[in-house]
C-alpha positions as CSV (number, residue, x, y, z in Angstrom):
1,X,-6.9,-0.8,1.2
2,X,-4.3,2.3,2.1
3,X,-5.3,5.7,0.7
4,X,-2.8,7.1,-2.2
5,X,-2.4,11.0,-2.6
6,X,-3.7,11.7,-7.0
7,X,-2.0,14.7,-6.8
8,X,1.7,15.2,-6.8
9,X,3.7,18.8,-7.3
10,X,7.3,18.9,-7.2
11,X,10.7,20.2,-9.9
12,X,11.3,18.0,-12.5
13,X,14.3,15.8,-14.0
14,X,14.3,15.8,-17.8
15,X,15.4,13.1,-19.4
16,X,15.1,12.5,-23.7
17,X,13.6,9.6,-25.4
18,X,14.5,5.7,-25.3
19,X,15.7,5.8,-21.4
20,X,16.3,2.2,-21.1
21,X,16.4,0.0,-18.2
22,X,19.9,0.0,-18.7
23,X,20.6,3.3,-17.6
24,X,18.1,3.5,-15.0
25,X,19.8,0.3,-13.2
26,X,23.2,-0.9,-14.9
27,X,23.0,-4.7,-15.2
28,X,26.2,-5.0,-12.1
29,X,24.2,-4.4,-9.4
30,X,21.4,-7.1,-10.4
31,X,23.3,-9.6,-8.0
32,X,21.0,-7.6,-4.5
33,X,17.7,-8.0,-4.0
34,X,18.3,-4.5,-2.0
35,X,16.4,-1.7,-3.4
36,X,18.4,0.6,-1.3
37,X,21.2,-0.7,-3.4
38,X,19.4,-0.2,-6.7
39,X,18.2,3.7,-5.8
40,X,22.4,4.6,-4.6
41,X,23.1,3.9,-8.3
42,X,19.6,5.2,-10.6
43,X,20.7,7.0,-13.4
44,X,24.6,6.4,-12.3
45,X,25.5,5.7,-15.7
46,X,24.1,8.9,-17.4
47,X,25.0,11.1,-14.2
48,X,26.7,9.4,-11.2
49,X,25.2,12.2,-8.7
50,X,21.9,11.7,-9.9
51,X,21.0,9.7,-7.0
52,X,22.0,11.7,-4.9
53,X,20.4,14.8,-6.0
54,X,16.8,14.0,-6.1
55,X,14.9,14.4,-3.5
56,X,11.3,12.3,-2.1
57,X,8.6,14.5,-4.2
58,X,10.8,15.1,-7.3
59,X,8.9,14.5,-11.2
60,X,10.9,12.7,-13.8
61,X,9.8,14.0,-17.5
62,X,10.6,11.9,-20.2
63,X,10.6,11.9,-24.2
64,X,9.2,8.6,-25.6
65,X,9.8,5.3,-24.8
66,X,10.9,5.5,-21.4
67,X,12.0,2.2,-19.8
68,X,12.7,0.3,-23.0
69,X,15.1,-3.0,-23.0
70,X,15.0,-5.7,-20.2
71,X,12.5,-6.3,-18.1
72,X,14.3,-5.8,-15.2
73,X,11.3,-4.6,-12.2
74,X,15.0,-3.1,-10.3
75,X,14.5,0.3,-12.5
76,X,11.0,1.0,-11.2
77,X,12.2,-0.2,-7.6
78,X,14.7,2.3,-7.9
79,X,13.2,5.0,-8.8
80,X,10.2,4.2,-5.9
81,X,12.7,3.7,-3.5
82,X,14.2,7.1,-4.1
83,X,10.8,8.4,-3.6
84,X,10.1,9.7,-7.1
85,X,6.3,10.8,-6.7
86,X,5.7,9.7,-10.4
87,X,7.2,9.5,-14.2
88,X,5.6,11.3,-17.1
89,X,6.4,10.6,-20.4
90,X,5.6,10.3,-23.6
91,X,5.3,6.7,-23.8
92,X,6.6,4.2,-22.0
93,X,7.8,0.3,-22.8
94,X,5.0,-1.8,-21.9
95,X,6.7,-4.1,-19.9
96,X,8.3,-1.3,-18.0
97,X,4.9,0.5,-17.5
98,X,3.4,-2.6,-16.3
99,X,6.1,-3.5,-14.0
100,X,5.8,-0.1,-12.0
101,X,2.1,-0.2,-11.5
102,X,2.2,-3.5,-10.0
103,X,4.7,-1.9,-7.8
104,X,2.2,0.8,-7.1
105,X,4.6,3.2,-8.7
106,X,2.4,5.9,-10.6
107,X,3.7,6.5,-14.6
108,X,2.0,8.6,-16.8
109,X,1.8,9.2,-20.6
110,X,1.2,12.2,-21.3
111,X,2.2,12.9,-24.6
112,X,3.6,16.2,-25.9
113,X,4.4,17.2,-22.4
114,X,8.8,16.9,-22.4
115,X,8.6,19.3,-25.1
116,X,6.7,22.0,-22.9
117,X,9.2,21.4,-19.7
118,X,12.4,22.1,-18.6
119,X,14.3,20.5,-15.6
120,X,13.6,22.6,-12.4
121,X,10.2,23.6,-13.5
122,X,7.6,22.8,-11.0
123,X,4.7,20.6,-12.1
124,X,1.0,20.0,-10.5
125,X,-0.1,16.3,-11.4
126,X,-3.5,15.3,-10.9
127,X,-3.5,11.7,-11.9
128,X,-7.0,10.8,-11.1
129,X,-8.3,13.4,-13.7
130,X,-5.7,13.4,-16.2
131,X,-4.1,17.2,-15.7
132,X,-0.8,18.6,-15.1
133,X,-0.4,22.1,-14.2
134,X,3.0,23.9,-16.0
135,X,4.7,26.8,-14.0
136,X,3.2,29.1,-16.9
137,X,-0.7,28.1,-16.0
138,X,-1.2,26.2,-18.5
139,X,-3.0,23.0,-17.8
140,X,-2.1,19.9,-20.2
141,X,-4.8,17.0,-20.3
142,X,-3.4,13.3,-20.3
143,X,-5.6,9.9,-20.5
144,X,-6.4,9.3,-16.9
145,X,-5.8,6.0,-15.5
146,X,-8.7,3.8,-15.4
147,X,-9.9,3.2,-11.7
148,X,-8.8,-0.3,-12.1
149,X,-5.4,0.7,-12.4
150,X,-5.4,3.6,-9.6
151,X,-6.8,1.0,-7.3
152,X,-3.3,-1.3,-7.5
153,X,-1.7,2.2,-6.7
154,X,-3.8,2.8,-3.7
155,X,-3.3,-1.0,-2.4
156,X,0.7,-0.2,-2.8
157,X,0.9,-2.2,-5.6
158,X,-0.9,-5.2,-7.2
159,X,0.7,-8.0,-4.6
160,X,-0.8,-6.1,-2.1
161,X,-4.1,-5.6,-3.7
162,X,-4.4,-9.0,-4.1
163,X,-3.5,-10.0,-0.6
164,X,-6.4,-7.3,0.7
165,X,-9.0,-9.4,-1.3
166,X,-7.8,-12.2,0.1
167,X,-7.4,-11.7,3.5
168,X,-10.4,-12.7,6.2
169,X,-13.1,-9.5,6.7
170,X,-13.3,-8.9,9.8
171,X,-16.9,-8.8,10.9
Protein backbone atom coordinates (compact mmCIF):
# COMPACT_ATOMS: atom_id res chain seq x y z
CA UNK A 1 0.00 0.00 0.00
CA UNK A 2 1.47 3.72 -1.00
CA UNK A 3 1.36 6.28 1.84
CA UNK A 4 -1.15 9.35 1.15
CA UNK A 5 -0.33 12.85 2.69
CA UNK A 6 -4.11 13.76 5.29
CA UNK A 7 -3.13 17.09 5.19
CA UNK A 8 -3.43 19.42 2.37
CA UNK A 9 -2.97 23.47 2.45
CA UNK A 10 -3.32 25.47 -0.52
CA UNK A 11 -5.86 28.85 -2.07
CA UNK A 12 -9.10 27.91 -2.96
CA UNK A 13 -11.57 27.99 -6.08
CA UNK A 14 -15.18 28.85 -4.93
CA UNK A 15 -17.68 27.52 -6.73
CA UNK A 16 -21.81 27.76 -5.56
CA UNK A 17 -24.22 25.00 -5.17
CA UNK A 18 -25.48 22.15 -7.78
CA UNK A 19 -21.98 22.12 -9.84
CA UNK A 20 -22.94 19.35 -12.08
CA UNK A 21 -20.94 17.01 -13.94
CA UNK A 22 -21.84 18.91 -16.76
CA UNK A 23 -19.82 21.72 -16.17
CA UNK A 24 -17.01 20.05 -14.70
CA UNK A 25 -16.54 17.93 -18.11
CA UNK A 26 -19.01 19.05 -21.03
CA UNK A 27 -20.40 15.90 -22.51
CA UNK A 28 -18.00 16.64 -26.22
CA UNK A 29 -15.06 15.55 -25.01
CA UNK A 30 -16.49 12.04 -23.58
CA UNK A 31 -15.33 10.42 -27.04
CA UNK A 32 -11.14 10.20 -25.14
CA UNK A 33 -10.32 8.05 -22.66
CA UNK A 34 -7.39 10.78 -22.05
CA UNK A 35 -7.60 12.41 -18.77
CA UNK A 36 -5.11 14.90 -20.00
CA UNK A 37 -7.87 15.77 -22.37
CA UNK A 38 -10.58 15.93 -19.77
CA UNK A 39 -8.31 18.34 -17.13
CA UNK A 40 -7.46 21.00 -20.61
CA UNK A 41 -11.20 21.59 -20.57
CA UNK A 42 -12.50 21.30 -16.35
CA UNK A 43 -14.73 23.92 -15.66
CA UNK A 44 -14.38 25.30 -19.58
CA UNK A 45 -17.90 25.91 -19.74
CA UNK A 46 -18.21 28.18 -16.53
CA UNK A 47 -14.69 29.79 -17.20
CA UNK A 48 -12.58 28.61 -20.25
CA UNK A 49 -9.12 29.58 -18.32
CA UNK A 50 -10.00 27.74 -15.47
CA UNK A 51 -7.86 24.99 -16.46
CA UNK A 52 -5.34 26.74 -16.92
CA UNK A 53 -5.24 28.67 -13.84
CA UNK A 54 -5.07 26.18 -11.14
CA UNK A 55 -2.24 24.93 -10.08
CA UNK A 56 -1.23 21.02 -8.37
CA UNK A 57 -2.10 21.83 -4.50
CA UNK A 58 -5.10 24.19 -5.19
CA UNK A 59 -8.72 23.52 -2.87
CA UNK A 60 -12.01 23.67 -4.70
CA UNK A 61 -14.84 24.94 -2.09
CA UNK A 62 -18.22 24.20 -3.03
CA UNK A 63 -21.96 25.04 -1.96
CA UNK A 64 -24.19 21.95 -1.90
CA UNK A 65 -24.60 19.30 -4.14
CA UNK A 66 -21.47 19.36 -5.91
CA UNK A 67 -21.13 16.86 -8.86
CA UNK A 68 -24.88 16.32 -9.43
CA UNK A 69 -26.18 14.85 -12.98
CA UNK A 70 -24.46 12.03 -14.90
CA UNK A 71 -22.39 9.70 -13.68
CA UNK A 72 -19.75 10.43 -15.67
CA UNK A 73 -16.08 9.24 -13.46
CA UNK A 74 -14.34 12.06 -16.40
CA UNK A 75 -15.22 15.02 -13.85
CA UNK A 76 -13.33 13.50 -10.84
CA UNK A 77 -10.54 12.30 -13.43
CA UNK A 78 -10.28 15.76 -14.31
CA UNK A 79 -10.06 17.45 -11.56
CA UNK A 80 -7.25 14.61 -10.16
CA UNK A 81 -5.49 14.95 -13.15
CA UNK A 82 -5.11 18.63 -12.71
CA UNK A 83 -3.81 17.88 -9.35
CA UNK A 84 -6.56 19.35 -7.20
CA UNK A 85 -5.38 18.14 -3.66
CA UNK A 86 -9.16 17.72 -2.62
CA UNK A 87 -12.94 19.16 -2.86
CA UNK A 88 -14.84 20.39 0.07
CA UNK A 89 -18.25 20.97 -0.07
CA UNK A 90 -21.29 21.04 1.35
CA UNK A 91 -22.62 17.93 0.04
CA UNK A 92 -21.83 16.16 -2.77
CA UNK A 93 -24.05 13.75 -5.32
CA UNK A 94 -23.49 10.33 -4.18
CA UNK A 95 -22.62 8.95 -7.25
CA UNK A 96 -20.17 11.57 -7.78
CA UNK A 97 -18.66 11.23 -4.28
CA UNK A 98 -18.34 7.62 -4.74
CA UNK A 99 -16.80 7.84 -8.10
CA UNK A 100 -13.80 9.99 -6.79
CA UNK A 101 -12.91 7.90 -3.82
CA UNK A 102 -12.52 4.87 -5.85
CA UNK A 103 -10.31 7.02 -7.85
CA UNK A 104 -8.46 7.84 -4.72
CA UNK A 105 -9.50 11.39 -5.13
CA UNK A 106 -10.10 12.86 -1.55
CA UNK A 107 -13.80 14.92 -1.25
CA UNK A 108 -14.95 16.26 1.73
CA UNK A 109 -18.38 17.43 3.28
CA UNK A 110 -17.95 19.81 5.32
CA UNK A 111 -20.92 21.55 5.68
CA UNK A 112 -21.25 25.24 6.42
CA UNK A 113 -17.73 25.76 5.24
CA UNK A 114 -18.38 27.81 1.40
CA UNK A 115 -20.16 30.27 3.40
CA UNK A 116 -16.96 31.08 5.64
CA UNK A 117 -14.53 31.19 2.41
CA UNK A 118 -13.63 33.17 -0.23
CA UNK A 119 -11.59 32.25 -3.41
CA UNK A 120 -7.79 32.91 -2.78
CA UNK A 121 -8.11 32.21 0.93
CA UNK A 122 -5.73 29.63 2.03
CA UNK A 123 -7.03 26.57 3.78
CA UNK A 124 -5.26 23.83 6.16
CA UNK A 125 -7.13 20.33 5.66
CA UNK A 126 -6.56 17.64 7.91
CA UNK A 127 -8.65 14.90 6.49
CA UNK A 128 -7.77 12.15 8.85
CA UNK A 129 -9.20 14.15 11.84
CA UNK A 130 -11.90 16.02 10.29
CA UNK A 131 -10.39 19.91 10.54
CA UNK A 132 -9.81 22.68 8.32
CA UNK A 133 -7.93 25.57 9.32
CA UNK A 134 -9.42 29.19 7.77
CA UNK A 135 -6.85 32.09 7.12
CA UNK A 136 -8.59 33.81 10.22
CA UNK A 137 -7.56 30.74 12.85
CA UNK A 138 -10.46 29.42 13.08
CA UNK A 139 -10.63 25.74 12.93
CA UNK A 140 -14.06 24.15 11.37
CA UNK A 141 -14.69 20.40 12.36
CA UNK A 142 -16.10 18.10 9.48
CA UNK A 143 -17.11 14.14 9.82
CA UNK A 144 -13.76 12.50 9.17
CA UNK A 145 -13.67 9.76 6.79
CA UNK A 146 -13.90 6.37 8.13
CA UNK A 147 -10.46 4.48 7.90
CA UNK A 148 -12.13 2.26 5.49
CA UNK A 149 -12.47 4.90 3.11
CA UNK A 150 -8.93 6.76 3.71
CA UNK A 151 -7.41 3.33 3.09
CA UNK A 152 -8.81 3.29 -0.90
CA UNK A 153 -7.17 6.88 -0.87
CA UNK A 154 -3.82 5.56 0.39
CA UNK A 155 -3.91 2.46 -2.21
CA UNK A 156 -4.57 5.35 -5.04
CA UNK A 157 -7.86 4.40 -5.41
CA UNK A 158 -10.14 1.26 -4.82
CA UNK A 159 -8.75 -0.77 -8.14
CA UNK A 160 -5.56 -0.48 -6.72
CA UNK A 161 -6.53 -1.47 -3.27
CA UNK A 162 -7.96 -4.36 -4.43
CA UNK A 163 -5.15 -5.46 -6.60
CA UNK A 164 -2.70 -5.04 -3.26
CA UNK A 165 -4.86 -7.68 -1.52
CA UNK A 166 -4.65 -9.64 -4.26
CA UNK A 167 -1.38 -9.78 -5.30
CA UNK A 168 1.27 -12.69 -3.96
CA UNK A 169 3.10 -11.57 -0.31
CA UNK A 170 6.22 -11.87 -0.69
CA UNK A 171 7.79 -13.91 2.11
Amino acid sequence: MRWMIHQFRGPVWTFGDDISTDHIISGKYLGTTDSKAFAAHAFEAVDPTWAKKVKAGDLIVAGDNFGCGSSREQAPIALKTLGVSAILANSFARIFFRNAINLGFPVLECPGLRRKVNAGDVLEVDMARGEVRLPSGEITRFNALPPNVLEILEAGGLVAKIRAELSPKSS
